[in-house]
Each structure stands twice: as structure tokens, then as C-alpha cells.
MILUMTOR-632561 format. One line per 4 residues: their letters; for each residue y, x, z of C-alpha. Coordinates in steps of 0.25 Angstrom, whole numbers, always signed. Each point is the difference from the previous one (the first is absolute). Example, Ala and Ser with C-alpha at 12.3 -4.5 7.8 and 13.67 -1.06 7.14 Angstrom:
AS) -18 +49 +31; +14 +6 -2;
//
This chain:
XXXX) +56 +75 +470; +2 +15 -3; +2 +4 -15; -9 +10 +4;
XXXX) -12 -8 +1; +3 -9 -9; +4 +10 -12; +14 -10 -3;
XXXX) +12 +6 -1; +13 -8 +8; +13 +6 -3; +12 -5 +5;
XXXX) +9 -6 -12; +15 +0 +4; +6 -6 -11; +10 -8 -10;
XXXX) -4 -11 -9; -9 -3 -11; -15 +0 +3; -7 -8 -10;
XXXX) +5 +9 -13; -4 +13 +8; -15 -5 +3; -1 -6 -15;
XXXX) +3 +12 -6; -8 +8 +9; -12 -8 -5; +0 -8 +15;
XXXX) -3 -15 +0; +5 -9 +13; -13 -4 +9; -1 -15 +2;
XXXX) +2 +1 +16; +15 +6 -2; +5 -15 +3; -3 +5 +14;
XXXX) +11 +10 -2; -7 +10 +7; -2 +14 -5; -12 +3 -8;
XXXX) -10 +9 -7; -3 +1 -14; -10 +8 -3; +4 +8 -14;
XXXX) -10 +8 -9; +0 +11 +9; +7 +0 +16; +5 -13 +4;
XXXX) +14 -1 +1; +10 -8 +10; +5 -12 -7; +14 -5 +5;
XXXX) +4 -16 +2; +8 -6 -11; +13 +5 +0; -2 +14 +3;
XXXX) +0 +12 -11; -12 +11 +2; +12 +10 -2; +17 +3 +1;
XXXX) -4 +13 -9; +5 -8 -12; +13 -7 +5; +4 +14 +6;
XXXX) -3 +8 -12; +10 -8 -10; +10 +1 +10; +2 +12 +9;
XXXX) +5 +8 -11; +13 -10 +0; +2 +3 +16; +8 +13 +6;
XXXX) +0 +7 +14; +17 +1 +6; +4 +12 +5; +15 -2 +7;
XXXX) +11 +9 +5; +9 -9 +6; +12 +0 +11; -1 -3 +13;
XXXX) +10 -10 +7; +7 +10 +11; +4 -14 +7; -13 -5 +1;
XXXX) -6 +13 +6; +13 +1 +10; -7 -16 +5; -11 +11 +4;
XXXX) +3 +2 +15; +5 +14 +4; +3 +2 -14; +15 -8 +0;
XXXX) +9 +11 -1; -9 +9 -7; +6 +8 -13; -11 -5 -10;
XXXX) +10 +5 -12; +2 +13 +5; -8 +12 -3; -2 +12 +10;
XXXX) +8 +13 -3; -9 +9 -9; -9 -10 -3; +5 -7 -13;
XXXX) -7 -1 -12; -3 +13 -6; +10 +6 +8; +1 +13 +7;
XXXX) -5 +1 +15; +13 +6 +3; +10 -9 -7; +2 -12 +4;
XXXX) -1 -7 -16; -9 -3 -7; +2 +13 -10; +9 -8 -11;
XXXX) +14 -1 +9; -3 -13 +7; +2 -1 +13; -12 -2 +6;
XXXX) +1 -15 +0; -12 -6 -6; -4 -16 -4; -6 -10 +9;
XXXX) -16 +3 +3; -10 -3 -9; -13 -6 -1; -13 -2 -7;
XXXX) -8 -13 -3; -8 -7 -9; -4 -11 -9; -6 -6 -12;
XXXX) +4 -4 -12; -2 -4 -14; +3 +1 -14; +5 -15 -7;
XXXX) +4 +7 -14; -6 +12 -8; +13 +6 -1; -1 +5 +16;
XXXX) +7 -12 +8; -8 -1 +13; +2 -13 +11; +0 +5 +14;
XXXX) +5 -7 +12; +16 +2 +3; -4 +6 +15; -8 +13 -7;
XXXX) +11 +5 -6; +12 -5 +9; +9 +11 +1; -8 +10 -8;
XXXX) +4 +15 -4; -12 +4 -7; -11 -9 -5; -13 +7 -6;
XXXX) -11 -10 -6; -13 +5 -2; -10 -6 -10; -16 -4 -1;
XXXX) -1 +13 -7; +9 +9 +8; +11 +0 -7; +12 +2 +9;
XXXX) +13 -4 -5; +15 -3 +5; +5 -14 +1; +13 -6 -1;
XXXX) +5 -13 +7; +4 -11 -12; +3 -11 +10; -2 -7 +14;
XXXX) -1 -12 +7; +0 -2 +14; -2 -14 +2; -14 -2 -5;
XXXX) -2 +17 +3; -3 +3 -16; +4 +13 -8; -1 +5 -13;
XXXX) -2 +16 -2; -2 +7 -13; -7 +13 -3; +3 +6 -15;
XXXX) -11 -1 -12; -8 -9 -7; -12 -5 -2; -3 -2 +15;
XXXX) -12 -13 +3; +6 -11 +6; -3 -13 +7; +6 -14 -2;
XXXX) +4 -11 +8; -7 -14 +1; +11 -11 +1; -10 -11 -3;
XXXX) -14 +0 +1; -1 +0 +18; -12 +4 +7; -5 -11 +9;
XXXX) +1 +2 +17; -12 +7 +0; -2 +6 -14; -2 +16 +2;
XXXX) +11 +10 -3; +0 +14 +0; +12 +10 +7; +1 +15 -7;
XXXX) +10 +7 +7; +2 +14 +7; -5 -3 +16; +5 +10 +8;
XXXX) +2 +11 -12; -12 -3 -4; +3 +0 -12; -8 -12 -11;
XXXX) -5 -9 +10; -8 -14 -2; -3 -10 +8; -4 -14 +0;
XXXX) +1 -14 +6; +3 -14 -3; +15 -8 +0; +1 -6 +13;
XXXX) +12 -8 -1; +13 -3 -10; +13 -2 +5; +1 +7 +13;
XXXX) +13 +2 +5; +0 +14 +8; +15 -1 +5; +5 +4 -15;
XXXX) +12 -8 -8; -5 -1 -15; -16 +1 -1; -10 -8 +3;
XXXX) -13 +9 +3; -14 +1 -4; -9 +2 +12; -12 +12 -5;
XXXX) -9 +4 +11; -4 +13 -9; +4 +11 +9; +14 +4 -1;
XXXX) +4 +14 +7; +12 +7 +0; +3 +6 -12; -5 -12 -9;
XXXX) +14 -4 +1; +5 -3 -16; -16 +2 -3; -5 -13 -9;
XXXX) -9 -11 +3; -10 -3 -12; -6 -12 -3; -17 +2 -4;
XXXX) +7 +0 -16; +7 +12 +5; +13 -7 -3; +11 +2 +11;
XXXX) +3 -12 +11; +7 +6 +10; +7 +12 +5; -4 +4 +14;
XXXX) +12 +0 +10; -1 -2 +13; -15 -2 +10; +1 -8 +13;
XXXX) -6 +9 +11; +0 +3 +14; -4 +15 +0; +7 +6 -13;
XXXX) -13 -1 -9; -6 -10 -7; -8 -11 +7; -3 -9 -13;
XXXX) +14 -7 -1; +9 +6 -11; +10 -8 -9; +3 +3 -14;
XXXX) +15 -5 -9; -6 -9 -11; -1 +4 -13; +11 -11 -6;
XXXX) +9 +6 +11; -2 +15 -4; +1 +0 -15; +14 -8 +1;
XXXX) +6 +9 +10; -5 +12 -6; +1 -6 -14; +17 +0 +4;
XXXX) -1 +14 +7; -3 +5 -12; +9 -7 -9; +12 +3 +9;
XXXX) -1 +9 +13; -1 -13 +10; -3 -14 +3; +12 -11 -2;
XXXX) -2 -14 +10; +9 -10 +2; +7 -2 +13; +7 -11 +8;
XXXX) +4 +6 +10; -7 -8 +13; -9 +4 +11; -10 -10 +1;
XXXX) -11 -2 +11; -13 -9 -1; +0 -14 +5; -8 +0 +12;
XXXX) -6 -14 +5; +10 -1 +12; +12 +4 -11; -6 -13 -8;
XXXX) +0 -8 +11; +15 +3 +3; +4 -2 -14; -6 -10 -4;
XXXX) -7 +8 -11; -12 -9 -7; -15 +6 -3; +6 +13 +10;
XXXX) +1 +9 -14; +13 +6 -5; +8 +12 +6; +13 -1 +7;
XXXX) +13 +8 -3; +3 +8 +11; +12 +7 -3; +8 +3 -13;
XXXX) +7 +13 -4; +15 -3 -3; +5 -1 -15; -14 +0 -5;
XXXX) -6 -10 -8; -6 -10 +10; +14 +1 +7; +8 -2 -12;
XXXX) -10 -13 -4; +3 -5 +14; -15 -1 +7; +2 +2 +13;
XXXX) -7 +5 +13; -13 -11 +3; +0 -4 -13; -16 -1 -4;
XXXX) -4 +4 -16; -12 -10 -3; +0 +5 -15; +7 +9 -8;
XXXX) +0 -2 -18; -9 -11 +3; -11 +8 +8; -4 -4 +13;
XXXX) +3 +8 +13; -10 +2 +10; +5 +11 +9; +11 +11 +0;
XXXX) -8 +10 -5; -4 -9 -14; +15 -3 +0; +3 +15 -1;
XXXX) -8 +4 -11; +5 -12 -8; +14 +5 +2; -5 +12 -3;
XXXX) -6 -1 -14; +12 -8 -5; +9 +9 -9; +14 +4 +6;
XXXX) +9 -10 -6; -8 -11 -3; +2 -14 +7; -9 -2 +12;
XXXX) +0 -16 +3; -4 -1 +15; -5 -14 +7; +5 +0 +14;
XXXX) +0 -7 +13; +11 -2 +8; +5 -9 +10; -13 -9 -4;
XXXX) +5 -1 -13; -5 +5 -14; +10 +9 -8; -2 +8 -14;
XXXX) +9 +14 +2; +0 +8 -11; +3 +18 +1; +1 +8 -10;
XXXX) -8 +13 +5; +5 +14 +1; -6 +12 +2; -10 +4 +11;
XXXX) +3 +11 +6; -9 +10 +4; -10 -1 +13; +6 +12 +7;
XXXX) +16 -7 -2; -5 -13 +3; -7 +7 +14; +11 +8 +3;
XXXX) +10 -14 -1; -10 -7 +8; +2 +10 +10; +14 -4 +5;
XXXX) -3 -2 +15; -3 +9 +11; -13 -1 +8; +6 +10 +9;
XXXX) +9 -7 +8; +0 +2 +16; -5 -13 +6; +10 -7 +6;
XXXX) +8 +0 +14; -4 -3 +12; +6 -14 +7; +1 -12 +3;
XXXX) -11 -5 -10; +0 -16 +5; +12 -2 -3; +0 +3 -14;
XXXX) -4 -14 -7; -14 -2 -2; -8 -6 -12; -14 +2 -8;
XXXX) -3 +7 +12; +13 +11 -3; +11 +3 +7; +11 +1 -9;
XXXX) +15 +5 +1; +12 -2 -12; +0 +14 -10; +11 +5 +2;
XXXX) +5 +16 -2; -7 +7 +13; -11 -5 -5; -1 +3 -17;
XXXX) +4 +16 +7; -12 -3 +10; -11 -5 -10; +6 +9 -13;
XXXX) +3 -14 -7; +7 -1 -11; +15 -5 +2; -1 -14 -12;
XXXX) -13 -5 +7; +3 -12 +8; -8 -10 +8; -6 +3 +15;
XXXX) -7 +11 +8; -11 -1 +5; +2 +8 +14; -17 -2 +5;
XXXX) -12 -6 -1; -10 -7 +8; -13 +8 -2; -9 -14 +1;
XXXX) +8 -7 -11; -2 -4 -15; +13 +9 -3; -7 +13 +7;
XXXX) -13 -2 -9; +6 -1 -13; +8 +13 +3; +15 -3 +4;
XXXX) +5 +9 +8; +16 +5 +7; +8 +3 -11; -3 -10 -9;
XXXX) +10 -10 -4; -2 -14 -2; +6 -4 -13; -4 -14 -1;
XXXX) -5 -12 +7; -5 -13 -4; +6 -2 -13; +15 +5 +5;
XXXX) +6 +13 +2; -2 +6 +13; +15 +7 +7; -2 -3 +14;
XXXX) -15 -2 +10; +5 -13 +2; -5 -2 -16; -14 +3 +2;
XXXX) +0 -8 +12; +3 -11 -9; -10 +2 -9; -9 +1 +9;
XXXX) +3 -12 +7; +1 -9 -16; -13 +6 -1; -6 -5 +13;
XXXX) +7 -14 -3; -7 -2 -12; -13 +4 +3; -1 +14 -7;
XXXX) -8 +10 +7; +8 +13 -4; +13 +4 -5; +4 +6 -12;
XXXX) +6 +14 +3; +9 +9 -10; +0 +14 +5; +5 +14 -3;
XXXX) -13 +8 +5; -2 +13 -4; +12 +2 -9; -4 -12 -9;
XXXX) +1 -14 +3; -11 -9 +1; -6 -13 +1; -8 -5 +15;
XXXX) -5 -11 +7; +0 +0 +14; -8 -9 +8; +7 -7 +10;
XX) -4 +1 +14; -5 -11 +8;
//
């Protein structure tokens, strides 16, 4: 029916939360037929006017109004990584950090300085993004997220009312990708964090941010989901389909109070923009990390000093593991806490103070929020067996040390040589051959590791599809030490003989060692 002919006016409503309120105190009364859940019209004293469903607000204006003022536009100048731009192709052995002759800052075409007796030499590249942001105190603390402001020279914030002002970096974090900045004055409106009061999967919340320099932008949508797991160590997400672009990173996610639930972070899409999937760190996550950047510059978790990996169904099977939960020590780093406590590779934590532990990345972020020094009680399979292991935890050190240590091995190494592959011993569908020297210089490994090489592997077998490949070393089998192939052949055949469909695999993979079933072969 055409609002033409009928004289109605339909509007589309995009919108937020809170209808009922808004209709009552615009006069408006519910029809009788809503139950039906369909849109209606009322017809008011003069032109009829679209009434929404229950649940729906006539109007953002409101919600937007009260807390705009609180968000801010970030303008960065930041250096470029020269390693990362010589990964470009063509560009390896290009001099980013070198200026041309005659071309330095303020310099003289004719000299080669940059007319203050340098020597032409110049920084690293720069370049411009950015972000969102928003005050949490009237005294010019601003939340962002750490990734707007990573390795800034110059940070400009610009308010609602175009106020341009200089910011300084008070403290970051990169594990949950949070940062505090601060601009000088007072009396600036600010927005609070909700810690308690959640919005349901399906409330609506509103996202203010700065979309492709956009400057003070809203958007609105509803909360998909809690606890998503994007691949990140210490937050579990909030799922938002309000449209999230580049440049709303840091920008807050409001509830229809205008209280802050979420800082937007991260969007799941295919094409670089926003196709309704963005995530959001939960306000109890923020205001504690930003609540100690604050205080003190950066974020102290505790540490014990494992790399730990998920129990898959095939791991449970191998080990035993009842209900399939927990997450399986992989490796230890020596003189750490967990090593000085004496866990042990394939030891599984179930609970740690008491708590339960469903997967790796739960067991993570309880480590993490215990204090450095304090006694963490850990319940642990091994062997079958129940055991209480108690670590004092250390310090966590930062995400880029603990990348960079976890980036021992090479995935560079040539393949390796050609000859007489079947009369290498065989097992799990891998030939295999004893590590010795020839072989740590072939495959760059380091000269402590011990077990057995892994020399090929068979492209239609189990080993093949969970990603073992030449190079790797087999540090254990079964539940023994591996030295020699003829090892792993015996686990393989204890497996076979008690009716186990895989074998429980140790290996060094990628400069770290992990846990693997492999299937065996028929």
C-alpha cells in the first residue's frame, strides 16, 4: 500500500532499546493487535505515525547525545617496521632508513644534510592512521586500543567540539590490545564502564567511533554472542553486529543506558570492511587493565612458564583423559616455575586454586590473573594418576619476548637429501633416521634437542594431515623417550597390541614442541 494514497507515514526505525517509555511519553498507547508482533499504525491527533514492536526505541538521538561528547577521533604518526616493508618482494635490500642526497628535512638542495649538521641520515618511514577513543576520567585519561597507538611518534586527539589536542601514551598492553593516552586539562565529559549490569544476547547496543576518519560516528545493533575466542590469549569477546569499520578501533560500545560495555577491537571479514561481525573486550576486562595502566605504566600476570596446547578428542583418547576437558603441558621453559615444581611434559591441569579447567586457553587466563608470587595449586593427570603440584608464579613476560622465544626453530631449512628412502625405518607412515650432527646443521636444530628425525612423510597418512613434516624430530613415543626409530616402532606396535587407535606423539615442530596423535595405519 503506497503511503501516498493512504496519507500514512512509514519510516524505517534503526534503533537500540526502550520503546514502551518513548511511545508513553509521546502520548502513544500500544494497539491491542501488537501481540501479532507486526508493525503498526497509530493514528495520533494529527499524521499517523510508525509505531515499532516492543523492544525497539523510536530513536538513538538520545543515547547518542549524553555520550558523544565523552568519544574522540585518533590521529597517529607512527614508525614503520623497515623489516616488515623489506618482506615486500623487490624491496629486500632497499635503504628505507636512508634519505636521498639534498633531500633531508629542511635541508638545502645542494647539501646533503638536513641544514642542522646531520648527515643526511633520517628515521625509519612514517605513517598515518586512525582510531577512536574515549575519555574514562574528567582529568583527560582516554582508553584506546594498544594497536592505535603502537609505536607512535605523534598522537593528535580531536574532540566533539574541535578541539585538537596532543596526547601522551600513560601505558600499554598488548595481550588484550588496550592503551591508555592522556591529553592535559580538565573538566573533560567522560563515560563509565559497566562491570555488572550485562545486556542480554540480543539487547541493542550502540558503537561511536571515528569509521574511516569520519570522525563521531554511531551505529547500532544487537550483542550476538559472549565469549568468543578469536585466536586471542586473555579476552573472551563480545560478539556486536553494529557495524564496525576501520578506524573504530579503541571506539566504545554503549549499552541503550549509555554506559560502556565493550571496547571495539577486532571485526571478522573477508573484504577488509564491515559485514556485521565485530567483537568488543568486555568492560570488566577493560576498566582492570586500564584501571593498572594507569596506576603503573603496565599490566603484571603471573607466569609458570609452560607451553600448553588443547586436549583434542584423539589426545583424550591417548591419555586416558576423562570428560575430554583440560589442557596438556607441551613443553616447560627451563628454571621456570613449572620446571622448578617439577610438572612435566603431557601432564594435563584439570583445575588450577580449585577452578576447573576446560581448555588451554581458560587455563591461560587463570594463570594469568593470578599475582606474581602467589601459590598456584594445580590438579594434574599424569600416568593415569591424580597429583596436586603446587608453583609459585613469576612474572609474564611480554607478548613480543615470549614470540620472539617461541621462535627458536627454523622453517627455512632445505628438504632433505635424496637416497635411499626404504631403507630408512618406517613407522606412522614416516621414515625416520637416528639425529645426529649432519642433520641438527641440515634442519638449523638446535644442538641439546634429542629424539628422532623425521626424514619424510607419506602424503595419504594421518601424520601428513596434522602437519609433520622433514625436519621435525620426534621427542617422544608412547609414554618413553624416543633415541632411536626402532622407539617409535615400539609404540606403535604396544599400541596396536592393546587395541589403541593412534599413538601419542612428542615433537619439536616449528621450534617448539608439541603434543600429536597419529593414527595408525591399517
Amino acid at each position: 500500500m503506497a503511503a501516498r494514497k493512504t496519507g500514512y507515514i512509514v519510516g524505517a526505525i534503526a534503533g537500540a532499546g526502550v520503546a514502551a517509555a518513548a511511545l508513553a511519553g509521546a502520548g502513544l498507547s500500544w494497539p491491542s493487535a501488537m501481540a501479532d508482533q507486526r508493525p503498526h499504525l497509530i493514528r495520533a491527533s494529527t499524521a499517523p505515525i510508525f509505531a515499532p514492536p516492543p523492544g525497539a526505541p523510536l530513536s538513538f538521538a538520545d543515547i547518542f547525545d549524553k555520550v558523544s561528547p565523552a568519544v574522540v577521533s585518533i590521529d597517529v604518526t607512527s614508525k614503520v617496521d623497515t623489516t616488515a616493508l623489506r618482506a615486500i618482494p623487490g624491496f629486500e635490500n632497499f635503504p628505507f632508513d636512508i634519505v636521498p642526497k639534498g633531500r633531508g628535512k629542511g635541508g638545502d638542495k645542494d647539501k646533503g644534510d638536513d641544514g642542522d649538521g646531520s648527515d643526511g641520515a633520517a628515521s625509519a618511514p612514517q605513517a598515518m592512521s586512525s582510531g577512536s577513543g574515549f575519555f574514562i576520567s574528567s582529568d583527560g585519561y582516554i582508553v584506546t586500543n594498544n594497536h592505535v597507538v603502537d609505536n607512535a611518534t605523534d598522537i593528535k586527539v580531536t574532540l566533539k567540539d574541535g578541539r585538537e589536542l596532543k596526547a601522551k601514551v600513560i601505558g600499554r598492553d598488548e595481550a588484550t590490545d588496550l592503551a591508555v593516552v592522556k591529553v592535559d586539562g580538565k573538566d573533560f565529559p567522560f563515560v563509565d564502564f559497566e562491570n555488572s549490569a550485562k545486556p542480554r544476547v540480543g539487547d541493542w547496543v550502540i558503537a561511536v567511533g571515528n569509521p574511516f576518519g569520519l570522525g563521531g560516528t554511531a551505529t547500532a545493533g544487537i550483542i550476538s554472542a559472549y565469549g568468543r575466542d578469536i585466536g586471542e590469549t586473555f579476552v573472551d569477546y563480545i560478539q556486536i553486529d553494529a557495524p564496525i569499520n576501520r578506524g573504530n578501533s579503541g571506539g566504545p560500545t554503549f549499552d541503550i543506558y549509555g554506559r560502556v560495555i565493550g571496547v571495539n577491537t577486532a571485526i571478522f571479514s573477508p573484504s577488509g570492511g564491515s559485514v556485521g561481525i565485530g567483537f568488543a573486550i568486555p568492560a570488566e576486562v577493560a576498566d582492570a587493565v586500564t584501571k593498572q595502566l594507569i596506576a603503573g605504566g603496565a599490566v603484571a600476570r603471573g607466569y609458570m612458564g609452560a607451553s600448553i596446547q588443547p586436549v583434542t578428542p584423539e589426545l583424550a583418547d591417548s591419555l586416558g583423559i576423562p570428560g575430554k576437558k583440560g589442557a596438556i603441558v607441551a613443553d616447560l621453559v627451563p628454571g621456570q616455575p613449572a620446571d622448578k615444581a617439577g610438572m612435566k611434559p603431557g601432564d594435563v591441569v584439570q583445575a588450577l586454586n580449585g577452578k576447573s579447567v576446560a581448555d588451554a586457553s581458560e587455563l591461560t587466563r587463570l594463570v594469568a590473573q593470578t599475582k606474581p608470587g602467589d601459590v598456584m595449586r594445580l590438579q594434574v593427570l599424569r600416568g593415569g594418576k591424580t597429583m596436586t603440584i603446587e608453583i609459585r608464579a613469576g612474572v609474564r613476560p611480554s607478548e613480543t619476548v615470549l614470540k620472539r622465544s617461541s621462535e627458536g626453530g627454523s622453517d627455512q631449512a632445505p628438504g632433505a637429501p635424496e637416497g635411499k628412502q626404504a631403507e630408512r625405518p618406517v613407522a606412522l607412515g614416516m621414515s625416520l633416521s637416528v639425529l645426529d650432527g649432519p642433520a641438527r646443521q641440515r634442519y638449523a636444530l638446535p644442538n641439546d634437542l634429542k629424539g628422532v628425525l623425521i626424514e619424510s612423510v607419506k602424503a595419504s597418512s594421518d601424520a601428513a594431515k596434522k602437519g609433520l613434516k622433514p625436519g621435525d624430530v620426534i621427542v617422544r613415543a608412547g609414554d618413553r623417550a624416543a633415541s632411536s626409530p626402532a622407539d617409535v616402532q615400539a609404540a606403535e606396535a604396544a599400541a596396536k597390541k592393546d587395541g589403541r587407535p593412534s599413538v601419542l606423539l612428542q615433537v619439536h615442530h616449528g621450534g617448539r614442541n608439541l603434543f600429536v596423535a597419529i593414527k595408525i595405519e591399517p
